[in-house]
RODO-2510 file (C-alpha; in nm, 4 decimals, decimal comma):
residues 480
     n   res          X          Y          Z
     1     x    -2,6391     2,5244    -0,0870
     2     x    -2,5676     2,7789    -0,3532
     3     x    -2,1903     2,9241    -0,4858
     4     x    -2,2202     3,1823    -0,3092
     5     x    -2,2520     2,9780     0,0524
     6     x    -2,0492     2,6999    -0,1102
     7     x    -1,7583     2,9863    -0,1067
     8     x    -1,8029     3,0604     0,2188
     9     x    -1,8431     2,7387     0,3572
    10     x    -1,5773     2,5875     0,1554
    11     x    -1,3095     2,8991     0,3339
    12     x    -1,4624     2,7569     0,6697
    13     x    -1,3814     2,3533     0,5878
    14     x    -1,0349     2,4423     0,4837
    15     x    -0,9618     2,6073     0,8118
    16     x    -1,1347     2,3221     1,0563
    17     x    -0,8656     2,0707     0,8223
    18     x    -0,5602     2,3071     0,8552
    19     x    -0,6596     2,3815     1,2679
    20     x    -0,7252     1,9469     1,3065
    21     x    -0,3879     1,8918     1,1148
    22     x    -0,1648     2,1765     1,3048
    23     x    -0,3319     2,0321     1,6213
    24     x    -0,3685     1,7085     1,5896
    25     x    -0,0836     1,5906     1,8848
    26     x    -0,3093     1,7201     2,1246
    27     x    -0,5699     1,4870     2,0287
    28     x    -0,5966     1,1170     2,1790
    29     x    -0,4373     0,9641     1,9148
    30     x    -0,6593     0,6133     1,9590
    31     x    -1,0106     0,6602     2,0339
    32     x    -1,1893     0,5072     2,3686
    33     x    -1,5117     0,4447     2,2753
    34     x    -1,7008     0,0676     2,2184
    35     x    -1,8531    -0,0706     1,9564
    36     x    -2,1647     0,0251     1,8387
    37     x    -2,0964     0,4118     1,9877
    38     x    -2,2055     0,5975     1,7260
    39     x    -2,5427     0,4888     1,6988
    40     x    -2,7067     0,6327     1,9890
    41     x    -2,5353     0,9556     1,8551
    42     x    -2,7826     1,0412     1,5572
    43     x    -3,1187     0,9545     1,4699
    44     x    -3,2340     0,6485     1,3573
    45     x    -3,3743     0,7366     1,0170
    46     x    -3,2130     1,0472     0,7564
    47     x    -3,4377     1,3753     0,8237
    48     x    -3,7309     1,4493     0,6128
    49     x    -3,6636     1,8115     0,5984
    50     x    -3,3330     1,9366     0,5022
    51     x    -3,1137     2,0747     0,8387
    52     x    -2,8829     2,3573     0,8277
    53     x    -2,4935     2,3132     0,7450
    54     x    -2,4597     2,4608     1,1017
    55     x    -2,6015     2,1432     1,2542
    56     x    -2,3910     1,9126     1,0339
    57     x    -2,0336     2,0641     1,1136
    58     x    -2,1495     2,0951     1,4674
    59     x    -2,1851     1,7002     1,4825
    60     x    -1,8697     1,6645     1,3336
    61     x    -1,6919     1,6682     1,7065
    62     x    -2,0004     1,5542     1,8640
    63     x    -2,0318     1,2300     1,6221
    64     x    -1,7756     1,1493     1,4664
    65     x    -1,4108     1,2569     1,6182
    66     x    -1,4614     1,0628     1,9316
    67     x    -1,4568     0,7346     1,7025
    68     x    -1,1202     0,8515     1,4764
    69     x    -0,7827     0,6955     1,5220
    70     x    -0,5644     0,9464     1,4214
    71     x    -0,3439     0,8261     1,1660
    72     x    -0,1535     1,1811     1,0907
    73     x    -0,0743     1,2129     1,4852
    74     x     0,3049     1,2317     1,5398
    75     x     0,2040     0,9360     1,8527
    76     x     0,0641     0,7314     1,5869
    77     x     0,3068     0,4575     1,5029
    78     x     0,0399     0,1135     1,3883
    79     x     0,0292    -0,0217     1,0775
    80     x     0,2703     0,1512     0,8066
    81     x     0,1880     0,5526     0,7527
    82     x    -0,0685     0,6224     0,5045
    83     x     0,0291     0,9715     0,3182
    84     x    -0,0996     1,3265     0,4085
    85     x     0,0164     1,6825     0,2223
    86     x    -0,1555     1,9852     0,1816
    87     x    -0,1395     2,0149    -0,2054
    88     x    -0,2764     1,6490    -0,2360
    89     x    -0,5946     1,7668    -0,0071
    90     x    -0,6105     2,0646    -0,3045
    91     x    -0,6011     1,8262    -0,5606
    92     x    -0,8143     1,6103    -0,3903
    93     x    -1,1020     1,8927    -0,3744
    94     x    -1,0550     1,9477    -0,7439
    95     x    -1,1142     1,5828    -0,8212
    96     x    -1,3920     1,6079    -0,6647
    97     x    -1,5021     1,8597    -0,8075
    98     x    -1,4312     1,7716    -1,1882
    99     x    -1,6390     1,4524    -1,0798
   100     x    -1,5433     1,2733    -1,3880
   101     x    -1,5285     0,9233    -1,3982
   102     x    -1,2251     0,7977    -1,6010
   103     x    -1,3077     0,4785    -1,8106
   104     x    -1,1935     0,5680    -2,1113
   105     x    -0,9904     0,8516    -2,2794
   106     x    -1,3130     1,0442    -2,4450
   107     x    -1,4658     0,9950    -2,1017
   108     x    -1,2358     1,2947    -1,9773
   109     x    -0,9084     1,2869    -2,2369
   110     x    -0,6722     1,4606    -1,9750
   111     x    -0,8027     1,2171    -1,7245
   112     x    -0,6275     0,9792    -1,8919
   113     x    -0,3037     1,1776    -2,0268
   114     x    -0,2634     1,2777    -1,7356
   115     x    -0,2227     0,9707    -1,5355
   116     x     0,0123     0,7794    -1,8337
   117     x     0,2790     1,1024    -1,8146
   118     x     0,2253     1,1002    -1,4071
   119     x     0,3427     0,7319    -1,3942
   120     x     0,6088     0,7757    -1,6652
   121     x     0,7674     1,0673    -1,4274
   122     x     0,7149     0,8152    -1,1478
   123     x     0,8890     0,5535    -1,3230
   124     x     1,1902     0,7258    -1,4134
   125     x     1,2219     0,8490    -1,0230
   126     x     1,2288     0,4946    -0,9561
   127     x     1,4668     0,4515    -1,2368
   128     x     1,2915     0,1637    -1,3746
   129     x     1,3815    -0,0080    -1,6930
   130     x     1,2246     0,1481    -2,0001
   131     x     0,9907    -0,1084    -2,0715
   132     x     0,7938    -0,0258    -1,7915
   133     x     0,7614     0,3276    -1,9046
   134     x     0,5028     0,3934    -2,1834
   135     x     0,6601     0,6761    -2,3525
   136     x     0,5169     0,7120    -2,6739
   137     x     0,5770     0,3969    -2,8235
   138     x     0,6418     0,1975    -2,4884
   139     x     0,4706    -0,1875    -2,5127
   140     x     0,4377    -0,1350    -2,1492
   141     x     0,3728     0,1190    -1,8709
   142     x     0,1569     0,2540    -1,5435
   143     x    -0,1976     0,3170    -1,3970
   144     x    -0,3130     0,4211    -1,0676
   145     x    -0,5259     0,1105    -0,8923
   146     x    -0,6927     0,1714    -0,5543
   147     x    -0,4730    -0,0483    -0,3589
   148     x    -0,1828    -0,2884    -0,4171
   149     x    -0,4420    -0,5771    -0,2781
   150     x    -0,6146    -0,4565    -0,6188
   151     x    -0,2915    -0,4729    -0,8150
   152     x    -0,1963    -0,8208    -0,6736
   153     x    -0,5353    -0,9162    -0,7742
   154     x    -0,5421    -0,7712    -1,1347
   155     x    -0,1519    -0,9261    -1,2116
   156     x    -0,2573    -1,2685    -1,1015
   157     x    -0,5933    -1,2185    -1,2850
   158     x    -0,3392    -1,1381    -1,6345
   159     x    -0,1314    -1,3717    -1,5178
   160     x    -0,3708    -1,6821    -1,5229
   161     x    -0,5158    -1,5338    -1,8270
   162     x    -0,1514    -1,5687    -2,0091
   163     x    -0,0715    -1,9010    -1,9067
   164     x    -0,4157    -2,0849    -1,9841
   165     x    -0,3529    -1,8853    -2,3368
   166     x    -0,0180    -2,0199    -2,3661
   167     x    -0,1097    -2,3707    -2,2833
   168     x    -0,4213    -2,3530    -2,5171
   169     x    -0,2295    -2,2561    -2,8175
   170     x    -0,0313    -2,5969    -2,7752
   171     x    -0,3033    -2,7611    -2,6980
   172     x    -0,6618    -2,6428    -2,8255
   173     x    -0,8747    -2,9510    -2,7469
   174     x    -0,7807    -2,9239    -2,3540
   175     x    -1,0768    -2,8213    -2,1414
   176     x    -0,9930    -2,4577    -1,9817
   177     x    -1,1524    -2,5721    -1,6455
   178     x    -0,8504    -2,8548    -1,6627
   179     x    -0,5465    -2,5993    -1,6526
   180     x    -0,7023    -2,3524    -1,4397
   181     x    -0,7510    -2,6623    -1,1530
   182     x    -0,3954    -2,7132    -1,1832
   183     x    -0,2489    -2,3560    -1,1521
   184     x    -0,0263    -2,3197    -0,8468
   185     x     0,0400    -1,8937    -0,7420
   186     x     0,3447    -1,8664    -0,4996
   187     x     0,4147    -1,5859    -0,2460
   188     x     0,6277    -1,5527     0,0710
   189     x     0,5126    -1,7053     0,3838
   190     x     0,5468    -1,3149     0,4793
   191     x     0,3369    -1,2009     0,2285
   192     x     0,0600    -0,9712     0,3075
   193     x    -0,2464    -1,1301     0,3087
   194     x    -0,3888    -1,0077    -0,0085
   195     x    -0,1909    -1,2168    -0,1625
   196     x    -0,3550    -1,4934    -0,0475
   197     x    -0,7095    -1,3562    -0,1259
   198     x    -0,6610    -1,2722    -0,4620
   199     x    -0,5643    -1,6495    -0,5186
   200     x    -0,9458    -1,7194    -0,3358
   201     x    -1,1173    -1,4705    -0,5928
   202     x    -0,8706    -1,6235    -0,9223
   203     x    -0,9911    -1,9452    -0,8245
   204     x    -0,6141    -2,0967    -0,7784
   205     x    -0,3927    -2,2369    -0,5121
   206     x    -0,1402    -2,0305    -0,3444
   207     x     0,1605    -2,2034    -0,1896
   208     x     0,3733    -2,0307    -0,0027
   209     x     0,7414    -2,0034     0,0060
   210     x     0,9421    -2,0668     0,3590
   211     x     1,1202    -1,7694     0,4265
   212     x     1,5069    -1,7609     0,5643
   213     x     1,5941    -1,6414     0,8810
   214     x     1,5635    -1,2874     0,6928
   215     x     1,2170    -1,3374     0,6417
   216     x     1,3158    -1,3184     0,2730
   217     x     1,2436    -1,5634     0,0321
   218     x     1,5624    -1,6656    -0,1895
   219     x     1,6058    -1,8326    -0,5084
   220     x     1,6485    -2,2206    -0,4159
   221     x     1,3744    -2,2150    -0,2025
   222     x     1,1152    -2,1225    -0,4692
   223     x     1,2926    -2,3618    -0,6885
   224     x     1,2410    -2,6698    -0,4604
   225     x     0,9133    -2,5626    -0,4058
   226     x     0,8617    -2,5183    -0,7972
   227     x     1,0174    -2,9012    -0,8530
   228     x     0,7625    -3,0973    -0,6252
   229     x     0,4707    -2,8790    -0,8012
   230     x     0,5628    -2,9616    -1,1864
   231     x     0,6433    -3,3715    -1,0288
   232     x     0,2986    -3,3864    -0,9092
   233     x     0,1807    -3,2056    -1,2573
   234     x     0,0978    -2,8896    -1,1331
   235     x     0,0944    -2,5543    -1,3518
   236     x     0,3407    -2,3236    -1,1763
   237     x     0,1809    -1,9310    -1,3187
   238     x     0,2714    -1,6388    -1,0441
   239     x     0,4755    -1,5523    -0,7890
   240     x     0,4110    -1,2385    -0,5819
   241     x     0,7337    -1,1279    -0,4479
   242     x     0,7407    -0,8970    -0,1635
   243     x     0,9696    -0,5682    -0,1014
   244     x     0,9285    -0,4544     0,2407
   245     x     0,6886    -0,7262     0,4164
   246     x     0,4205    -0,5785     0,6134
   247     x     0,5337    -0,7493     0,9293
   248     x     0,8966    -0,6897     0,9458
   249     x     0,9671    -0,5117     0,6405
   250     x     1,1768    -0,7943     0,4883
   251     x     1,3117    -0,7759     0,1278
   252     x     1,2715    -1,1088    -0,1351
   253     x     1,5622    -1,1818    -0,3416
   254     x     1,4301    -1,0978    -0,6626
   255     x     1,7744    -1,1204    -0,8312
   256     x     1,7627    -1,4339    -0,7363
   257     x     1,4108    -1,5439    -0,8073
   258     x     1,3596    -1,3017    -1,1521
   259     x     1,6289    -1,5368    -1,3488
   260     x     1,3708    -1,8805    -1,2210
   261     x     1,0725    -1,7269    -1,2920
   262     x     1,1944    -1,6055    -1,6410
   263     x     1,3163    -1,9444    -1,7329
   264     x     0,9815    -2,1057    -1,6127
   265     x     0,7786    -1,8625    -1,7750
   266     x     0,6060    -1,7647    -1,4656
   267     x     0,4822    -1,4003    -1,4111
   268     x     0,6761    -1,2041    -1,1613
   269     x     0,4905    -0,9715    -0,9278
   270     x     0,6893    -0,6997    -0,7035
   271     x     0,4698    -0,5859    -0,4466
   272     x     0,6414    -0,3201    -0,2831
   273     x     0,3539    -0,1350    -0,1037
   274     x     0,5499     0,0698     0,1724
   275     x     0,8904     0,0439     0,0989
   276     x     0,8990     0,1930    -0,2755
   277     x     0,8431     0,5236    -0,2186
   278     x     1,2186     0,4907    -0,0166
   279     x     1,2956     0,3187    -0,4309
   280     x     1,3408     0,7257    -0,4798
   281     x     1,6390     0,7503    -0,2783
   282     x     1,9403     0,6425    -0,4859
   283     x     2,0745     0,4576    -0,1318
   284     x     1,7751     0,2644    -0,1433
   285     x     1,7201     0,1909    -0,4860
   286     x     1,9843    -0,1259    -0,5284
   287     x     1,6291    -0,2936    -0,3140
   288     x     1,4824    -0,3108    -0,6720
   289     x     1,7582    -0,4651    -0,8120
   290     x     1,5878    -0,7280    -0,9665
   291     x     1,3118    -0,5528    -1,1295
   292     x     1,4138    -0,5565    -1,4763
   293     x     1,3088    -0,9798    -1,4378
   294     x     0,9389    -0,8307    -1,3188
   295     x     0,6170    -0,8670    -1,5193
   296     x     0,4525    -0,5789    -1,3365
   297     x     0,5622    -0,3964    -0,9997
   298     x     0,3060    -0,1774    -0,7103
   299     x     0,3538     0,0086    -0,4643
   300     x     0,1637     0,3204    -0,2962
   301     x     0,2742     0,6440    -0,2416
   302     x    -0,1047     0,7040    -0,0755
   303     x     0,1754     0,5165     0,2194
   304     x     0,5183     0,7222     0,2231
   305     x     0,4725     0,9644    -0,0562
   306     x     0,2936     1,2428     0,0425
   307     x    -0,0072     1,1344    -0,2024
   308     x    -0,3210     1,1000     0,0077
   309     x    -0,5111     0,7983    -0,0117
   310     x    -0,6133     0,6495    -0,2969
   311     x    -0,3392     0,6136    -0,5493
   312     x    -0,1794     0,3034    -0,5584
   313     x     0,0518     0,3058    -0,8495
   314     x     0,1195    -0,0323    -1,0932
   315     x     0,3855    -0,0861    -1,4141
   316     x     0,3682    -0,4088    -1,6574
   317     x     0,6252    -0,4869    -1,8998
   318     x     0,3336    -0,5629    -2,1872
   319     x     0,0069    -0,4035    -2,1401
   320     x    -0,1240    -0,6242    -2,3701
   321     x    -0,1042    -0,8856    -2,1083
   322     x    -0,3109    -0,7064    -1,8779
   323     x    -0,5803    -0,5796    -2,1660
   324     x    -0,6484    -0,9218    -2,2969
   325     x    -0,7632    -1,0257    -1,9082
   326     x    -1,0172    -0,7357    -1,8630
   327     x    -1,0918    -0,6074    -2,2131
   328     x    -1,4984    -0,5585    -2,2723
   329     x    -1,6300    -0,3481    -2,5556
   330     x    -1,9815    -0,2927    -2,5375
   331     x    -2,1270     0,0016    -2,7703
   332     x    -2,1594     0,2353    -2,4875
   333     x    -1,8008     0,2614    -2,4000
   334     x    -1,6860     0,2695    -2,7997
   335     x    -1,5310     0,5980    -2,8950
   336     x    -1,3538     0,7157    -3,2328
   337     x    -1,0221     0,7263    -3,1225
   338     x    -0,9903     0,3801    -2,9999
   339     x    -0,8095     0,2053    -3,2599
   340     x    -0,6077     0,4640    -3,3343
   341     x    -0,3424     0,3130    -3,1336
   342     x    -0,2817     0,6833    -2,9560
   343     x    -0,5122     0,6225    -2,6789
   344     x    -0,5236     0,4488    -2,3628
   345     x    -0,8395     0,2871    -2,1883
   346     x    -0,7521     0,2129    -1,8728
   347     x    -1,1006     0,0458    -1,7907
   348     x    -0,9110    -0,2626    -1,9507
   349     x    -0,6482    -0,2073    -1,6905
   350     x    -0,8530    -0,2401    -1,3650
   351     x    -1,1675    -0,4385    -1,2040
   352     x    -1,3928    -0,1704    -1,1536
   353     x    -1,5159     0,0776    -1,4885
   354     x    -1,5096     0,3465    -1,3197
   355     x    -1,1723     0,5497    -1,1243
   356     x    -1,1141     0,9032    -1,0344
   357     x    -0,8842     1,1906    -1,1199
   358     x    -0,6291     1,0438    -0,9157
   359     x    -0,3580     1,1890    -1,0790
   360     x    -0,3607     1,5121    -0,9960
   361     x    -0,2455     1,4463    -0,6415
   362     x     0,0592     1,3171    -0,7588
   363     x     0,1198     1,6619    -1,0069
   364     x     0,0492     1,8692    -0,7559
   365     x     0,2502     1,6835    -0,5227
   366     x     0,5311     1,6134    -0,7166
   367     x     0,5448     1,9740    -0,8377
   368     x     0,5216     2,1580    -0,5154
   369     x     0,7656     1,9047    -0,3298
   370     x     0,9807     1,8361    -0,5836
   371     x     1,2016     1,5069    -0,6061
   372     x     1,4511     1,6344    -0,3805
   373     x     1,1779     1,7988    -0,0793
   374     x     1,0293     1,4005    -0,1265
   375     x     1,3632     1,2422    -0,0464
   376     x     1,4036     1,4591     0,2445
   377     x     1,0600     1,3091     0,3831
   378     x     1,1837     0,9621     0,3326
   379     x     1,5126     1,0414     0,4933
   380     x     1,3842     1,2049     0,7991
   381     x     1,1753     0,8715     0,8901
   382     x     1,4172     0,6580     0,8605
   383     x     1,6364     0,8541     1,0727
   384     x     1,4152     0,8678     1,3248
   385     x     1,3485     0,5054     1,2854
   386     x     1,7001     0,4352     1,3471
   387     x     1,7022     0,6451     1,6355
   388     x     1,4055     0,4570     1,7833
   389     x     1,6146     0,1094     1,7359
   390     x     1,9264     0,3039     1,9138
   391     x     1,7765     0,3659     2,2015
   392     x     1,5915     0,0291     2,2027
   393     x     1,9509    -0,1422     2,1596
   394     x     2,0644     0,0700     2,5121
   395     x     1,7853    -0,0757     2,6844
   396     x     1,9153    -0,4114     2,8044
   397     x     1,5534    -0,5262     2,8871
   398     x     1,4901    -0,5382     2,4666
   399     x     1,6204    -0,7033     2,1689
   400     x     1,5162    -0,5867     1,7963
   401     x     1,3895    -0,8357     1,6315
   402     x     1,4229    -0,7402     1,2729
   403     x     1,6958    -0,5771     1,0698
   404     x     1,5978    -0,2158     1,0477
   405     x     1,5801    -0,0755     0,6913
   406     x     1,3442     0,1735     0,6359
   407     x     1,0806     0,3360     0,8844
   408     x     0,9951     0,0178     1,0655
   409     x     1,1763    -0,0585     1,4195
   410     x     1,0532    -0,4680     1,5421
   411     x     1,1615    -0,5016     1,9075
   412     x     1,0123    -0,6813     2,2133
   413     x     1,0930    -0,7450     2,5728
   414     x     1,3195    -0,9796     2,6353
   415     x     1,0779    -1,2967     2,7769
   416     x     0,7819    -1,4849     2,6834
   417     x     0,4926    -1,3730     2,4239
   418     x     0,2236    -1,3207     2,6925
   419     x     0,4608    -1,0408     2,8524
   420     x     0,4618    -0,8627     2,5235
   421     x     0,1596    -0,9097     2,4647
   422     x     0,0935    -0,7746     2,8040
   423     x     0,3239    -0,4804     2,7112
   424     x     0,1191    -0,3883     2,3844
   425     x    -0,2032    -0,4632     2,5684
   426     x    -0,0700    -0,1494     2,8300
   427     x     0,0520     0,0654     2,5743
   428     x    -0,2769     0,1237     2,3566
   429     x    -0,5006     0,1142     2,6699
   430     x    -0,2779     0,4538     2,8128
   431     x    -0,4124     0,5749     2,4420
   432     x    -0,0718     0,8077     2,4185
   433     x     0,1093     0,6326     2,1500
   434     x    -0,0583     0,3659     1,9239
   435     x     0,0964     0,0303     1,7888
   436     x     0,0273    -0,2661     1,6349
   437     x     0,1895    -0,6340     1,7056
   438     x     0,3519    -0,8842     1,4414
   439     x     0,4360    -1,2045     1,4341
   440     x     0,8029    -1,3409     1,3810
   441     x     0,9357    -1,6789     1,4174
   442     x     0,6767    -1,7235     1,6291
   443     x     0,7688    -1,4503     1,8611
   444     x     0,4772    -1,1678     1,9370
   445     x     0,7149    -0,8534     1,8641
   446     x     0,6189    -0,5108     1,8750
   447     x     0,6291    -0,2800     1,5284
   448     x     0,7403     0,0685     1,5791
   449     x     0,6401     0,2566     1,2541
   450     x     0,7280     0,6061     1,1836
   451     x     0,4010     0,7424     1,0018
   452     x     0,3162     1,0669     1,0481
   453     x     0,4610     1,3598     0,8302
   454     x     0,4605     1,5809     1,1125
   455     x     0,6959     1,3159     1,3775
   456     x     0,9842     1,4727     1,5615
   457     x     1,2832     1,3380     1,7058
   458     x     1,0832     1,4313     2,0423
   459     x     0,7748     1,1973     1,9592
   460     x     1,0375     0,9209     1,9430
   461     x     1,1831     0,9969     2,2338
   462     x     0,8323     1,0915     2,4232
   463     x     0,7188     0,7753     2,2496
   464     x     1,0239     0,5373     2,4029
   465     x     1,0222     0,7005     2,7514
   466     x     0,6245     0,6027     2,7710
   467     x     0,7465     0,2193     2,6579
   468     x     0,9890     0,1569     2,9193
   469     x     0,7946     0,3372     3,2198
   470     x     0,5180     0,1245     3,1197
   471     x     0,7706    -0,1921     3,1022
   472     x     0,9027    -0,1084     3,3939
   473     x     0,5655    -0,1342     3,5611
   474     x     0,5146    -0,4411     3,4094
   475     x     0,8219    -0,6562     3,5571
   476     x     0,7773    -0,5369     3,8746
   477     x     0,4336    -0,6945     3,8375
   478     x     0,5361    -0,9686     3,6795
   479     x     0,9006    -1,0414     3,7396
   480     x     1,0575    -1,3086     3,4732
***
């Protein structure tokens, strides 16, 4: 392919995304096809002889939309949303298209710049404390990680690294492989489950914290917890606190449990993966109360922000912290201007060396929506979220299960597990509307999550009149 058919094919692309996206209701929004579909579809070995771009985008129906579950559909409400805009697809292309690969500031010096001033802008959105913000003199401040499970994993990784330092500096004979077998990470017993693998790949325990009838953890409860681990001589290192729990969208004290982790010198983690894009909105932001007592805080506006996937963006308090856990110099990666003090490498930041011109997406975003145009976005979900739980509240038949926040509605029928799960079982088999299930004081309960940029108040409503014909099929069946 040369520029000139690169042009011309490029003009085509952008029209089959803009004609998928504008018409993308009319398409199943969860595909019926088995596993294993896809490979009868192609051939069983890459072609020896290159084939035409023709035959490519003509398999692009034939192979591969059958198998998509359409996340941006206005009927798709599973999981959490994961973010979709025009100008982040643009920026996206030119990422691409740069192709650098970000390791270190001479590896692509605006790259880097970039991404510091993108967070920084971020950051004072969220109205974060300063320390969090790098500034130009800041001890702390941001970087873009794939995921939060990545961010999770890189402040417990810092974490451990901190507190095995600490503990070595008192006591230098002490075998390292001694503290680290006596680290104890905490979490919520809500807590994605992440959380819980990045304490497999540290090499720690987790416990985790019993959550109130909130499904929030509060203060005494990780101080009980915190008692019977230091009794038994335990190390007590991290605690991942969670803003907006994936299953129910619960909120952790963290004014409560910043002051305790402080005084225990324990490293406080705020994972707030979907709900702190809604940290934008000045009648949200008292849910990150708290965060001045944080070590570092994620969350991913590749969810709710408009930033397509991947950009997952992380703040510490002391970069240092995080540097002196990943830091490797080998000749290779050595440039003049690294002990200048003026640069930032943020391969010392991350797992992997390499990371993409991820930034961009949010400039382009940020500029073209503007704070204001990416409140409205977060507003308009959660209204229609609330009118979801409004007309689940009319319908005697259902109960809400959860307190309703942001863009997440948990109801059920009223009735034993097996009907709901009966329930979900009918509603993603009838492939109009998509959801996913969740587990809450050991109720199965339906999640109802506004995703899709493009919903309606009359996807809600089409959504809830397709639930209650298909409940109302249901008990006639099976009567309770």
């Amino acid at each position: 392919m040369d520029t000139a058919e690169f042009r011309r094919r490029g003009k085509e692309m952008v029209d089959y995304v803009a004609d998928y996206l504008e018409n993308i209701e009319k398409r199943q929004v969860y595909p019926d096809v088995e596993p294993g579909y896809l490979r009868s579809l192609i051939p069983e070995e890459a072609p020896e002889q290159p084939e035409t771009y023709e035959d490519v985008v003509k398999d692009i129906e034939r192979v591969v939309m059958p198998g998509i579950t359409h996340w941006h559909s206005p009927y798709f409400f599973a999981y959490f949303p994961t973010a979709n805009s025009f100008p982040a697809i643009l920026a996206d292309m030119l990422s691409g298209a740069i192709g650098c690969v970000g390791f270190s500031w001479a590896a692509s010096p605006a790259c880097t710049e970039l991404e510091t001033v993108m967070l920084d802008w971020l950051g004072k959105m969220l109205n974060l404390p300063e320390e969090f913000l790098a500034g130009t003199k800041g001890k702390g401040g941001g970087v873009i990680q794939g995921t939060a499970s990545e961010a999770t994993l890189v402040a417990l990784l810092a974490a451990r690294c901190r507190m095995v330092k600490r503990i070595l500096s008192d006591d230098p004979e002490r075998p390292e492989a001694d503290i680290i077998s006596k680290l104890v990470a905490y979490s919520s017993d809500q807590a994605h489950s992440s959380v819980e693998r990045a304490g497999l790949i540290g090499g720690v325990r987790m416990r985790k914290i019993p959550s109130d009838s909130k499904f929030s953890v509060r203060g005494e409860a990780l101080r009980k917890v915190l008692e019977e681990d230091k009794a038994a001589g335990l190390i007590p290192f991290y605690f991942c606190a969670t803003l907006g729990t994936t299953p129910s969208c619960a909120f952790d004290y963290i004014t409560e449990i910043g002051p305790i982790c402080n005084t225990e010198g324990i490293w406080m983690h705020i994972d707030a993966a979907y709900a702190g894009s809604a940290f934008i909105c000045p009648e949200f932001r008292p849910l990150l109360d708290g965060v001045e007592f944080a070590d570092s805080f994620n969350f991913n506006p590749h969810k709710w922000l408009l930033v397509n996937f991947d950009c997952s963006t992380m703040w510490v308090k002391n970069r240092t912290d995080i540097i002196a856990a990943f830091k490797m110099d080998p000749l290779y990666l050595k440039h003049d201007h690294q002990e200048s003090g003026l640069v930032t490498d943020y391969r010392h930041w991350q797992i992997p060396l390499g990371r993409r011109f991820r930034s961009l997406k949010i400039w382009f975003v940020f500029r073209m929506y503007g704070l204001r145009g990416l409140q409205d976005h977060i507003r308009k979900h959660v209204a229609l979220a609330k009118e979801f739980e409004a007309l689940v509240r009319v319908d005697e038949r259902f109960q809400i299960s959860a307190e309703v926040v942001l863009g997440l509605v948990c109801f059920r029928l009223k009735g034993s597990n097996d009907l709901n799960e009966a329930l979900l079982k009918r509603i993603n088999s009838a492939r109009r509307i998509h959801l996913v299930p969740c587990q809450l004081s050991g109720r199965f309960v339906l999640r109802f999550a506004v995703c899709a940029r493009t919903t309606e108040s009359r996807h809600v409503q089409e959504a809830w009149a397709h639930i209650t014909q298909l409940a109302t099929e249901l008990l006639r069946q099976f009567p309770q």
